[in-house]
Backbone bond lengths (Angstrom), bond angles and torsions (degrees), N, CA, C in turn:
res aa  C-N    CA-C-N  psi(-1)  N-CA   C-N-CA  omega(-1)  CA-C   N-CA-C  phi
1 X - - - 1.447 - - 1.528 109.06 -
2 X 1.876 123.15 150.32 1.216 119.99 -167.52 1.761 105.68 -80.34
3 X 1.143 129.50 131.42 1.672 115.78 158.06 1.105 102.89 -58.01
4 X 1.935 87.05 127.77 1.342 98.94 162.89 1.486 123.62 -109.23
5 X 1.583 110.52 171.57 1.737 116.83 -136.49 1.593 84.32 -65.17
6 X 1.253 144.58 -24.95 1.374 136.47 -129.96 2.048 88.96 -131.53
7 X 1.702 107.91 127.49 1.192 92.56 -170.99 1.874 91.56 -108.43
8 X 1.375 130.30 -119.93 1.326 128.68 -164.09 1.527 92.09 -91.17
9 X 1.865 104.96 160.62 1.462 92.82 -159.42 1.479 84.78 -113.82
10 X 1.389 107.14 141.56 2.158 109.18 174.13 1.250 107.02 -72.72
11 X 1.075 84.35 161.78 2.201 102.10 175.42 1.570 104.78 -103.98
12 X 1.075 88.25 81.23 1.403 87.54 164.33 1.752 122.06 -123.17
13 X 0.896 109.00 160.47 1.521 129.86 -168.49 1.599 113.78 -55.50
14 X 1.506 101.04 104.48 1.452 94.63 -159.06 1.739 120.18 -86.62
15 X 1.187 127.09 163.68 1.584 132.73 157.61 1.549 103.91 -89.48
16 X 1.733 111.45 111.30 1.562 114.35 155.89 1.390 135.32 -42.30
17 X 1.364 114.89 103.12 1.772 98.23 -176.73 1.740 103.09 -126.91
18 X 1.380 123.47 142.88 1.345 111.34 174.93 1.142 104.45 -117.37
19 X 1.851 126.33 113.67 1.163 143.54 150.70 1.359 133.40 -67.00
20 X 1.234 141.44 161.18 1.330 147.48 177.82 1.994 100.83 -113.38
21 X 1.116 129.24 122.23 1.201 118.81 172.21 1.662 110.93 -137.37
22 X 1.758 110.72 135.56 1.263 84.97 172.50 1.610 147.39 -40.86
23 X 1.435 123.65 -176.14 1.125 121.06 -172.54 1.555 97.71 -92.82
24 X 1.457 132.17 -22.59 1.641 115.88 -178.47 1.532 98.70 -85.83
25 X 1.237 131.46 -17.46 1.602 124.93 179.76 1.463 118.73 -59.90
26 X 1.835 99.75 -51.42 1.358 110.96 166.12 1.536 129.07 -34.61
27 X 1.683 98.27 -45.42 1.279 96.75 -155.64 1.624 113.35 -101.65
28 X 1.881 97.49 4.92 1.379 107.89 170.87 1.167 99.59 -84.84
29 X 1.076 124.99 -38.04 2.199 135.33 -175.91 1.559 95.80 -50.77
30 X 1.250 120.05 -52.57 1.525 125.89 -176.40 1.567 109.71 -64.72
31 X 0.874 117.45 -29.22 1.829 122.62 -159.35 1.510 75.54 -86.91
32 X 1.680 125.52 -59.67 1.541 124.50 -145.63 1.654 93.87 -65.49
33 X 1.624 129.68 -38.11 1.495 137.19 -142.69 1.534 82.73 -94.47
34 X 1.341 136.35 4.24 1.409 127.51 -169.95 1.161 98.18 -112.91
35 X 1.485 106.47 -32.40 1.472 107.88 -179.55 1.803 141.87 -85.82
36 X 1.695 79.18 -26.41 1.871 108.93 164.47 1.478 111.66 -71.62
37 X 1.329 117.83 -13.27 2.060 132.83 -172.78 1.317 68.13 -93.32
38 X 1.327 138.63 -105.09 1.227 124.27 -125.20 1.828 114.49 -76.51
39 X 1.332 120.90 -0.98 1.464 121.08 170.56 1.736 101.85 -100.25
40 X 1.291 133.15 -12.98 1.309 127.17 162.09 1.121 130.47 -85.15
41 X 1.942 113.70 -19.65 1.343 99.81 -145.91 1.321 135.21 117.37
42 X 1.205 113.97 -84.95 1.613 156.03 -151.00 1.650 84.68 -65.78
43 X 0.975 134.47 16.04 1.590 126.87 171.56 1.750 109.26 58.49
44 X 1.147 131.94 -146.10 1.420 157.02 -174.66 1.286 90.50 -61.25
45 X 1.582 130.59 128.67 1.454 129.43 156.99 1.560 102.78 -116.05
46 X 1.313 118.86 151.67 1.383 129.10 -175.14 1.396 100.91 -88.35
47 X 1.178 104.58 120.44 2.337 105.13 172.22 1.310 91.28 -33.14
48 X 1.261 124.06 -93.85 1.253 140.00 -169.82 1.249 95.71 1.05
49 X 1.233 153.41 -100.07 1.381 169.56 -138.26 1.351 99.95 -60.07
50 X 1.472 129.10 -36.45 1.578 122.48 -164.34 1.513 99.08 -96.12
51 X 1.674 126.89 21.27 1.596 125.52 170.66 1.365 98.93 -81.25
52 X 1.219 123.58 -51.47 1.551 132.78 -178.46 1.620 101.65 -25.94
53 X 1.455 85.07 -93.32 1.685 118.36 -170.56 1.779 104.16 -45.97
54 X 0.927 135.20 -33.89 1.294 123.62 168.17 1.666 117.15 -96.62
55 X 0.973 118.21 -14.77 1.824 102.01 145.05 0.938 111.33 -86.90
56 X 1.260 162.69 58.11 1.612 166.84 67.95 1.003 116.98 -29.90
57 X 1.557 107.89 -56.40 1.605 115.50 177.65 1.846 121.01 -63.80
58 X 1.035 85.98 -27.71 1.283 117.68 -170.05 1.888 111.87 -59.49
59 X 1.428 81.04 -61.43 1.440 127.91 -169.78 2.228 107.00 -67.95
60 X 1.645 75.30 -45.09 1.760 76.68 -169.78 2.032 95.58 -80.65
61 X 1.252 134.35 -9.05 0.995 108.52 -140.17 1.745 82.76 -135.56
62 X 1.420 118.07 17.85 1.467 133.45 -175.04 2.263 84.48 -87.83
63 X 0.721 127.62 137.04 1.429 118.33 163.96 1.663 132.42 -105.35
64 X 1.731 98.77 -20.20 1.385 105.48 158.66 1.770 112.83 -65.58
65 X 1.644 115.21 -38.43 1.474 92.18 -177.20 0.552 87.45 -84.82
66 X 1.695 164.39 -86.91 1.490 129.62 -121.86 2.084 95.56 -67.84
67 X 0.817 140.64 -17.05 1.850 114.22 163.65 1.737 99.42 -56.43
68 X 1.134 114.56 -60.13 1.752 123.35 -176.76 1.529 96.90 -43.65
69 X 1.025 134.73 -55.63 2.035 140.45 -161.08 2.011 74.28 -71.17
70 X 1.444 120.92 -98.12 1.021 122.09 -179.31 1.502 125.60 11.79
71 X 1.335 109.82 -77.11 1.467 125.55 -170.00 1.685 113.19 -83.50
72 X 1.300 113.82 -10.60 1.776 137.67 173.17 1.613 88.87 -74.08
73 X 1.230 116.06 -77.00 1.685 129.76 -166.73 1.471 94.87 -47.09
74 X 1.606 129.22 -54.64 1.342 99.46 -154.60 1.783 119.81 -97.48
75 X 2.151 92.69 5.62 1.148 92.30 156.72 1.573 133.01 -88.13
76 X 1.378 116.13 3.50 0.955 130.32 170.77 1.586 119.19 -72.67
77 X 1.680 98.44 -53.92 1.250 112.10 167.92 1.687 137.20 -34.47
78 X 1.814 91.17 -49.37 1.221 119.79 -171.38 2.280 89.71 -81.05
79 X 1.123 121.98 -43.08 1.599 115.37 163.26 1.390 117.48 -42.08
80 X 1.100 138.44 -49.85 1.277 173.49 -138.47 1.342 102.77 -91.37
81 X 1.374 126.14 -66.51 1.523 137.12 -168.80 2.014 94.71 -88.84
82 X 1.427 127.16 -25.21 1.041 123.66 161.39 1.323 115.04 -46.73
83 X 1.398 94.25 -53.36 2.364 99.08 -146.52 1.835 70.59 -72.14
84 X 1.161 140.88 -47.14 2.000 139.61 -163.38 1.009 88.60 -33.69
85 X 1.287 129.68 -81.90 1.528 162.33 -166.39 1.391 113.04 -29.55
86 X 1.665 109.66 -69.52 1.546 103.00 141.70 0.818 161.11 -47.27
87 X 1.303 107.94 -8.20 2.036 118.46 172.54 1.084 98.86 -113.45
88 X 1.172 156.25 2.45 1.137 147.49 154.26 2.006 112.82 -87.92
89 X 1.185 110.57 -7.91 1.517 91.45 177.52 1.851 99.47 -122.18
């Protein structure tokens, strides 16, 4: 069987969001959550749970946004060591 991109999913403490998604997305989420149970283990996984973990993946491995996150952070940074700068003189 191929590894797939998504390995066991954490329990972590979720943010409520209610989406609308087509009906073939769903039923790929179901095929994928049937398929991540039986290459993890972890029995039955709920779709629901594998939206997280694959916009992460998604997310970390996009390379224009992380330049966009990148150049956000170090203008922040560079705000940051400004406003210092000003309270000290």
């Amino acid at each position: 069987m191929a590894k797939l991109k998504l390995g066991t999913i954490p329990d972590d403490k979720p943010v409520k969001l209610t989406i609308e998604l087509p009906a073939v997305i769903h039923r790929d989420l179901v095929a994928y959550a049937n398929a991540l149970g039986r290459e993890t283990g972890q029995g039955a996984v709920e779709p629901a749970k594998l939206i997280g973990p694959m916009l992460v993946r998604f997310m970390a491995t996009d390379r224009a946004f992380a330049k966009v996150r990148r150049s956000e952070s170090a203008a922040q940074r560079a705000q940051s060591e400004k406003s210092g700068s000003e309270k000290l003189t």
